[in-house]
N, C-alpha and C positions, 0 to 999 in steps of 0.2 A: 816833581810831586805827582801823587799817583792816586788817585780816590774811586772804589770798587763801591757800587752804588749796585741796586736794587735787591740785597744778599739776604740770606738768612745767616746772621754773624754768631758763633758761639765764642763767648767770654766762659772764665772760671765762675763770674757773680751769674751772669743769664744768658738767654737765649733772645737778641733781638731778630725781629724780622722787618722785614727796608729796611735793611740798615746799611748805612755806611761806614768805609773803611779808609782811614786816609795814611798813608805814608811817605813821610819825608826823607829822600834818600834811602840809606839802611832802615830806619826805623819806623814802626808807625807813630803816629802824634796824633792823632784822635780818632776816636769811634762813638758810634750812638745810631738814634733814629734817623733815618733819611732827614730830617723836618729842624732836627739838629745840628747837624754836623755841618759848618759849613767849609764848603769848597772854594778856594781860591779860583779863580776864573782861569788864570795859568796852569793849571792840574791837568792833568792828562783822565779823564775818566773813561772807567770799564763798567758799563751796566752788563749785571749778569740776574735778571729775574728767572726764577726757581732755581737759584744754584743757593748752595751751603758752604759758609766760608769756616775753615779750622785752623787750627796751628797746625802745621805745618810737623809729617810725619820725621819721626828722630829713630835711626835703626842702630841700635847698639851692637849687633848678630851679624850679620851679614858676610858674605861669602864673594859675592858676587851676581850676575846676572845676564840673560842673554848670550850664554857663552862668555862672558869678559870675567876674567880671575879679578877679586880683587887685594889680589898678594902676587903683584904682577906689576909691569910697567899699564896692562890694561885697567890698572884701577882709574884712569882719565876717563876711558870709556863707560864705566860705571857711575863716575860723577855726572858725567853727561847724560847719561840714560834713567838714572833714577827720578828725575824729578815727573814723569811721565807715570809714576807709580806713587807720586804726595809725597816723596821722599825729600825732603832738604835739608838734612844733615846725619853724618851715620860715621862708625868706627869701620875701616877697612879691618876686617875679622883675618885672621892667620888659620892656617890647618897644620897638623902634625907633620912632619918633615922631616928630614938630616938635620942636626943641627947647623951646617955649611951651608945646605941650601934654604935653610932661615934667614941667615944675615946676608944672604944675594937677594933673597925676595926683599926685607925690609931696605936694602939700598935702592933697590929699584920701586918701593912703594914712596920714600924719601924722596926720590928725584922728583917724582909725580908731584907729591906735596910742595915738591919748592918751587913748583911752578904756577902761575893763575889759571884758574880754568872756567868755565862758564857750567854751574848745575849743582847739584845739591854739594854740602859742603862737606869736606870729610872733616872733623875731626879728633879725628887722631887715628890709633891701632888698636886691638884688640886681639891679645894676642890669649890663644887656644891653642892649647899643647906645644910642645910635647909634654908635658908638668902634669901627665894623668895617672889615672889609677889601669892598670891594666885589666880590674876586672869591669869595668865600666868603660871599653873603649871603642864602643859604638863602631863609626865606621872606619876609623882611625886605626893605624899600623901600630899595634903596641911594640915591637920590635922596638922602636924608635924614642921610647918612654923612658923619661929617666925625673926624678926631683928636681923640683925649680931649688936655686940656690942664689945666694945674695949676689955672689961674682959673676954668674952666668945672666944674674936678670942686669945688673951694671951693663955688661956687656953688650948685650941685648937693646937697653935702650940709648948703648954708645951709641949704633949702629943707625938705629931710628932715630935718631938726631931728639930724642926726648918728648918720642910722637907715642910712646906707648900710654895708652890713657885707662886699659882696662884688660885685666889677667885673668882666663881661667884656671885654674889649677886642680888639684887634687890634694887637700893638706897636708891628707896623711900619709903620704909619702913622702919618705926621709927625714918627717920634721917640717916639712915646708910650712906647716902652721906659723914656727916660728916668726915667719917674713910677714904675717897680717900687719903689726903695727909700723914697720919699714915701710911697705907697700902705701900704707895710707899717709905714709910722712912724706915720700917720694912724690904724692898726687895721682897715683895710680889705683882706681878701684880695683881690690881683692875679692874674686867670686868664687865660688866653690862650684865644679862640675866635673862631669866626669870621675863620681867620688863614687867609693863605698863605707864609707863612713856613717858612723853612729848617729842617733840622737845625741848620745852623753858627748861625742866631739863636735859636734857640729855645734852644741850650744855652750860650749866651754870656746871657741873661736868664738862665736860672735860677741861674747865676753871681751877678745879682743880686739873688736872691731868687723870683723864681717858681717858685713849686711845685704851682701847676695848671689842669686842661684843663677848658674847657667841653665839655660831650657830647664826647668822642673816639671818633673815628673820622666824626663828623657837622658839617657846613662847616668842615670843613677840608681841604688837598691830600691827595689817595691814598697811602698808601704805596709809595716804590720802591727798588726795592734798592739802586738807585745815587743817588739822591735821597728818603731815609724821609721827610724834613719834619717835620711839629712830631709827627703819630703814631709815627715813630722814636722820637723825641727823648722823650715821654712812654714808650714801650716800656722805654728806652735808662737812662733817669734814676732811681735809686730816688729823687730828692729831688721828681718828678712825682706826683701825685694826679690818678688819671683820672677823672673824671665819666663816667656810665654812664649810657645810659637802657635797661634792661633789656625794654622790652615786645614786643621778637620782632618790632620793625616796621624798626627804625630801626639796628640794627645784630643781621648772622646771628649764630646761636649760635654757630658756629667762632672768628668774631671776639670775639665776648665771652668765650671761652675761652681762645681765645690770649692775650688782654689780662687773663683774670685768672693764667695761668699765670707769665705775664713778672709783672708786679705783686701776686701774691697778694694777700689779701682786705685786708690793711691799705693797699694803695696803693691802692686804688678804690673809690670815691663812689657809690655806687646815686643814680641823681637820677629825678625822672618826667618832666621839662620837659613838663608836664601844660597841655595847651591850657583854655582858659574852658569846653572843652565837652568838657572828660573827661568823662568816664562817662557820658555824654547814649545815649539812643538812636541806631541808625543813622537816618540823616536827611541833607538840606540845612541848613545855619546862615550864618547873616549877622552878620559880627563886624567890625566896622569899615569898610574896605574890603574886604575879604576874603568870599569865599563859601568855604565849609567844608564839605567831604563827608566824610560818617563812616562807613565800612562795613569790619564785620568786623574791628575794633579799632583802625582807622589811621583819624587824620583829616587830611586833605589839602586843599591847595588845587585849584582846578579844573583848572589846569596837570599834577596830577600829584603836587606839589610837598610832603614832609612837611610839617605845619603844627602843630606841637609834637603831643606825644602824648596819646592818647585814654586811655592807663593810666594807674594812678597807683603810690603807691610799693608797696601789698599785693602789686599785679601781677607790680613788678619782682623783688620777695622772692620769691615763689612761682615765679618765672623761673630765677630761679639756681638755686634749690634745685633743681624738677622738669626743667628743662632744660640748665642748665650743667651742673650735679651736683656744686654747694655742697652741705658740710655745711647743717645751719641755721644752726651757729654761727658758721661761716664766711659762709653770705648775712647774718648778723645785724650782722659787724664793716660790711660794704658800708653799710648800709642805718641804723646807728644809731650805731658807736663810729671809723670814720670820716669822718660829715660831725660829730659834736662837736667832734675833734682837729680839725678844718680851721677850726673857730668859736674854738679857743681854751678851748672849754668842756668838754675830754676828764677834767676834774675836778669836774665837775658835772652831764653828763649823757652819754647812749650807752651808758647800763652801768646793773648791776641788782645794786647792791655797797651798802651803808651809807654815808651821807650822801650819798647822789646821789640829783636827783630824783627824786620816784616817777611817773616816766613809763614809761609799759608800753604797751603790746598783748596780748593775749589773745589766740590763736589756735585754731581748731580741729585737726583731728588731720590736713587739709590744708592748712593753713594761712591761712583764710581767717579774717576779725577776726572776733571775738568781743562782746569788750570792751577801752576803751579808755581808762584813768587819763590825767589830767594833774596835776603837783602833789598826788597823792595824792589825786585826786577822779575817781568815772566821770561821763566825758562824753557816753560811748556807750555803749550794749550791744545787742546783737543780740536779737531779741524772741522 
């Protein structure tokens, strides 16, 4: 047993300050006032005065970091290393490929899974292309671009032993609309990116079930007044969940403003869509095909071209807060209580309530980690 004393704790109802936090094994079993909460005398306590405890960051996006793919056998190293950025649970995100070298990455992302490892927790996959629109193909090889189809997505999560938990696609290619209400029978959330699609399609899907956007406002059509497209249609829809990538590179403050005033903090997703070589020094990188320039927090291709982002999810929390001008508690729903709800798991994790996991962050008094529970264990802590 594990009890974090002297914290400023945020809950979904408030914000206490001393307060403590108790967890039994995996889960927590109580919280309140310091003056409250009482602690077993066998409990392990962590005083942390002026730190801020959260749930615990959930990355649905995610690429990788540090150099480590995580469509790779190095996705271990990415479990390992996230919790050091508030991370404790996240989808290992796919990139465009061969379809041959698809089902090699996903055997080797499988094998990682079947094993225990110590740090944030994957899961599942998130698989992102090839299932795009070629005119929205960012930085992705449309060469490679073909329609998602029911036999090829079977296939697919033959492979991944039934780890696929979340698809981007493009709908309107080939028909793949079709597959929304399969997709959501299957257990796999259906999101729409990488699209050039309409308002009139976009809202005729969510008709059958779609309920959200890969990075919006990023490879997708511009908005226009007389033509909004799927970023209307996302504006337009409370039944929409926008994905965000908050790191000041990829989409201006105004914009993520506007997008959270229309959808307030429960319809939008904080995501990092975190390239291999987040957090790297600025530098040259060589990642597949690809050469990779990283300067002054953006990594790009040579073209110009974003090339998933150099932030990761701390960044983006600390973005809302000091630059949108989110409460915390409000960048906290972004960032942990709705990517759970989007998982299914808004009953087990995202929140810092009794029987939910004891997944946290620890933060300083600007918001940078601290420390970083999974399961009611530290995986990190700042030295």
């Amino acid at each position: 047993m594990i009890a974090l004393t002297d914290i400023e704790l945020y809950t979904p109802r408030q914000i206490i300050p001393n307060a403590a936090l108790l967890m039994d094994g995996e889960k927590i079993s109580a919280y309140g006032s310091a003056d409250r909460v009482k602690i077993p005398a066998a409990a392990q306590v962590i005083s942390l005065p002026g730190k801020k405890a959260f749930p615990g960051f959930i990355d649905l996006h995610t690429h990788g970091l540090l150099g480590y793919d995580a469509m790779s056998a190095h996705l271990a190293d990415v479990i390992h290393s996230f919790p050091r950025f508030g991370v404790t649970s996240f989808l290992a995100t796919t990139i465009t490929l061969p379809m041959d070298e698809i089902f090699v990455r996903l055997e080797e992302i499988t094998d990682v899974l079947d094993k225990p490892h110590v740090g944030a927790k994957c899961l599942g996959i998130h698989l992102e292309g090839p299932h795009l629109s070629p005119k929205r193909s960012g930085m992705a090889n449309s060469a490679w671009f073909h329609p998602l189809t029911k036999a090829e997505f079977e296939d697919l999560q033959k492979i991944a032993a039934g780890r696929i938990r979340m698809i981007t696609f493009a709908p309107e290619e080939g028909g793949a609309f079709n597959l929304i209400p399969y997709l959501i029978e299957q257990g796999v959330v259906p999101v729409i990116g990488h699209s050039d699609a309409s308002y009139e399609q976009t809202a005729d899907w969510v008709s059958l079930g779609l309920a959200h956007a890969t990075h919006t406002f990023n490879a997708m059509n511009p908005f226009h007044h007389r033509a909004p497209g799927v970023i209307g249609a996302v504006l337009a829809m409370p039944q929409m969940i926008a994905q965000l990538i908050a790191d000041n590179h990829h989409v201006h403050v105004g914009a993520m403003r506007a997008l959270l005033n229309a959808k307030g903090p429960h319809g939008v997703c904080l995501i990092s869509d975190a390239a291999p070589f987040a957090a790297l020094p600025d530098g040259a990188y060589t990642w597949k095909e690809y050469t990779l320039n990283i300067r002054n927090g953006s990594c790009q291709l040579e073209n110009g071209t974003l090339a998933g982002a150099h932030a990761l999810m701390d960044t983006g929390f600390r973005n809302l807060i000091q630059l949108v001008g989110l409460t915390p508690s409000d960048a906290s729903i972004c960032a942990s209580e709705v990517p759970a709800r989007v998982l299914g798991l808004e009953k087990q994790k995202g929140t810092l309530l009794p029987g939910f996991d004891a997944d946290l962050v620890v933060t300083d008094e600007n918001y940078y980690p601290h420390l970083t529970m999974v399961g009611g264990q530290v995986v990190w802590q700042a030295a």
